[in-house]
C-alpha positions in Angstrom: -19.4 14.7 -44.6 -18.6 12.6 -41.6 -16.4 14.7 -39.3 -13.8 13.0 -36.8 -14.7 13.6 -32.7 -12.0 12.0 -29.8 -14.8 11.5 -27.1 -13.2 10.4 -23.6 -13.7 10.6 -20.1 -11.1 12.0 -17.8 -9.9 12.4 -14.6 -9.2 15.6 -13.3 -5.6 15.1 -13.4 -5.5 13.9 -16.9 -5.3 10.6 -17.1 -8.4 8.1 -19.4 -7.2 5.7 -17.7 -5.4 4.1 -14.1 -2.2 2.4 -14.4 -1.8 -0.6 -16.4 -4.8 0.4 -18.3 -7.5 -0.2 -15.4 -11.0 1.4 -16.4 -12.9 0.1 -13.1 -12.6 4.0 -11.7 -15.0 5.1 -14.2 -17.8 2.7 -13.2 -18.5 5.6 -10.3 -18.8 8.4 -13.0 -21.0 6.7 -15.1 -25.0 7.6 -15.0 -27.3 9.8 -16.5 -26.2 12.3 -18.6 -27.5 14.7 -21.3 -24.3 15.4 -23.1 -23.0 11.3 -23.4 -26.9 10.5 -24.0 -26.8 12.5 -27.2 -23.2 11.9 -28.5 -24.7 8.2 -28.9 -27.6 9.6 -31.6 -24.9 11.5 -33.1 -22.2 8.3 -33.8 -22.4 7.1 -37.1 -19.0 4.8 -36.8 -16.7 3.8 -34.1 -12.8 4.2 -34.9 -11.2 2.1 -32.1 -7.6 1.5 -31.2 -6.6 -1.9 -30.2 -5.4 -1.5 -26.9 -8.9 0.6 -26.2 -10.5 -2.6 -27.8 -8.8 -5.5 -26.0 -8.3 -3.8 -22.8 -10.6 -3.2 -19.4 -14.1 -2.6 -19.6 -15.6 -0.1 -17.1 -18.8 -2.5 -17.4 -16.6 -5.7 -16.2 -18.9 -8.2 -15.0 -22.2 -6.4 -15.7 -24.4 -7.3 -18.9 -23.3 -4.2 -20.6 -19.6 -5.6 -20.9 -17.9 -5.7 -24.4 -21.1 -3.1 -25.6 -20.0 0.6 -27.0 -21.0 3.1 -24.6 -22.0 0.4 -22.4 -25.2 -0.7 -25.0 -26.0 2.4 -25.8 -24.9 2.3 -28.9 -24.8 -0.1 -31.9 -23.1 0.1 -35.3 -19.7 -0.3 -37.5 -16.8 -0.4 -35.7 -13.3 -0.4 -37.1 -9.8 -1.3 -35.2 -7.0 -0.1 -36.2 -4.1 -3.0 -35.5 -1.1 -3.8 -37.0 -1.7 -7.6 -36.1 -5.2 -8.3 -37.7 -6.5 -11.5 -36.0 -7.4 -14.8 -37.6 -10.8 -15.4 -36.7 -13.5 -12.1 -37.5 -15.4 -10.5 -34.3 -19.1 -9.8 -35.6 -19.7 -6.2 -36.3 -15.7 -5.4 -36.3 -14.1 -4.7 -39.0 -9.9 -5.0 -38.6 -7.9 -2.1 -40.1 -4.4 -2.2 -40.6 -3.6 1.7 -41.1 -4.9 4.9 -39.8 -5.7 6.6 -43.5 -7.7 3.3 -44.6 -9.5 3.3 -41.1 -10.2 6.7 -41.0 -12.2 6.5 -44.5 -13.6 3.5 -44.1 -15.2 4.9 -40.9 -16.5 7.9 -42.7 -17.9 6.0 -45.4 -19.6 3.7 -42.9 -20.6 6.9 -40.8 -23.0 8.0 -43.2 -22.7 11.7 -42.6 -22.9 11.8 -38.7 -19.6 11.6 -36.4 -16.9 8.8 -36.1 -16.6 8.1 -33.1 -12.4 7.6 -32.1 -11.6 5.0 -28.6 -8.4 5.1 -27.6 -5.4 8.1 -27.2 -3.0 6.4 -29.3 -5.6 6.7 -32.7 -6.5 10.4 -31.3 -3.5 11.1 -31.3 -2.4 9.7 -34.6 -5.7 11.5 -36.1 -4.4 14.8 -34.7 -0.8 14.0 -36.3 -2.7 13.9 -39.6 -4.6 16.8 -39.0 -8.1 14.6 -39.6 -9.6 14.9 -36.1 -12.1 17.7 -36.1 -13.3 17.8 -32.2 -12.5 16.7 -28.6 -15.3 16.1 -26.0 -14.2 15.5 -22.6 -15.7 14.5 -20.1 -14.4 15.1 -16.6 -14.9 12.9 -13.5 -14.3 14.9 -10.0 -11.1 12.4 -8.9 -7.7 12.1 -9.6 -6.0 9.3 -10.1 -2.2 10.0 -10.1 -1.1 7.9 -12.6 -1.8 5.7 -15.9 -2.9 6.6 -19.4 -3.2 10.4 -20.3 -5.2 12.0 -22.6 -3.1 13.3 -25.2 0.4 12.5 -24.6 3.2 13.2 -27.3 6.4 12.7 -25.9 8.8 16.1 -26.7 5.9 18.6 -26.5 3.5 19.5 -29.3 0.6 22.4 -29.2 -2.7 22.3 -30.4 -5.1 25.1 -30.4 -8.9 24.3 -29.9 -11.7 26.4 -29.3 -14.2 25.7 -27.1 -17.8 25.5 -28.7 -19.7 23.5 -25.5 -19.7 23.1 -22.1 -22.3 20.9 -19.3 -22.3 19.7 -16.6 -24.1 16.5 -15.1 -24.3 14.8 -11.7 -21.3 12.2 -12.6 -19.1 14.6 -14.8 -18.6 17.8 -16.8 -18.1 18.2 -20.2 -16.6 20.5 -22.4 -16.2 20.5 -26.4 -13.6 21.7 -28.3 -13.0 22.5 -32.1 -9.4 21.8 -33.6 -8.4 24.9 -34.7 -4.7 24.3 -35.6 
C-alpha cells in the first residue's frame, strides 16, 4: 500500500518558500545528497498542488526547469485544481479534489510513496488524516518572510515522531512519522 510523504525543503526559519512565492534561494542548497538521491527511487507518484505546479522553479533558466526534482525523477503526476485547464500537459493528470487525487496517486504509485508538492495539499492531506510522513530538509539561511511550511491559521497540533535524521553539505534532513 502506497503511503503518503510531504517532502520539502526549508529554511531555517520556516518558510518553503520567499515572498511572493520566489524559489530562486534554493538553487544555493541544492547538490549532492544521499537522503534527496534516494527519496527519488522511492517516489512512485507525484501529488502536486497548483500553485507548487504553476509557480517558480528553483531550476529557472537551466535545462532541468519544469523537471520533478530537477530530472531526477520521472513518472505520474497529479494536480489537484479547482480550475482544470483546457488543453492536457503530457504526463499530468488534472484532479479536481483532494480524496480523488489522493487515490488516484496511490493507485498510480504502485506500492512505493506519493510524493505531495506544495503546503496547501500537505496540509489538506494532514486535515484528512491521509499523510503518513514529513521529510524536511533544511537549508542553513533564513529568509524572513514568504510561504511556511505548515501553516493553519488558529493553531492546530500534530504529533510526529522522528524515525531519520542526515545531514549533507547543502542541507539536513530529518523524517518524521504522523502519529496523531
Amino acid at each position: 500500500m502506497s503511503k503518503m510523504l510531504y517532502s520539502v525543503t526549508m529554511s531555517l526559519d520556516g518558510f518553503i518558500a520567499g515572498a511572493g512565492g520566489d524559489m530562486s534561494w534554493l538553487a544555493a542548497y541544492l547538490g549532492p545528497d544521499p537522503t534527496a538521491d534516494g527519496l527519488v527511487d522511492e517516489i512512485g507518484a507525484l501529488l502536486v498542488g497548483n500553485r507548487t505546479f504553476g509557480g517558480d522553479d528553483p531550476h529557472r533558466g537551466t535545462d532541468k526547469e519544469a523537471k520533478a526534482f530537477g530530472g531526477g525523477w520521472s513518472g505520474p503526476q497529479f494536480v489537484l485544481t479547482h480550475h482544470i485547464p483546457d488543453t492536457p500537459v503530457p504526463g499530468v493528470t488534472f484532479v479536481g479534489d483532494l480524496d480523488g487525487g489522493v487515490a488516484a496517486a496511490k493507485a498510480a504509485a504502485g506500492g512505493k510513496y506519493v510524493n505531495i508538492l506544495g503546503a496547501d495539499v500537505a496540509r489538506q492531506c494532514l486535515q484528512a488524516g491521509v499523510l503518513d510522513e514529513v521529510l524536511v530538509f533544511i537549508a542553513p539561511v533564513m529568509l524572513g518572510d514568504g510561504v511556511r511550511l505548515f501553516d493553519h491559521p488558529g493553531g492546530t497540533r500534530v504529533r510526529l515522531e522522528r524515525i531519520g535524521v542526515a545531514q549533507a553539505q547543502h542541507a539536513t534532513s530529518i523524517r518524521f512519522r504522523v502519529v496523531g
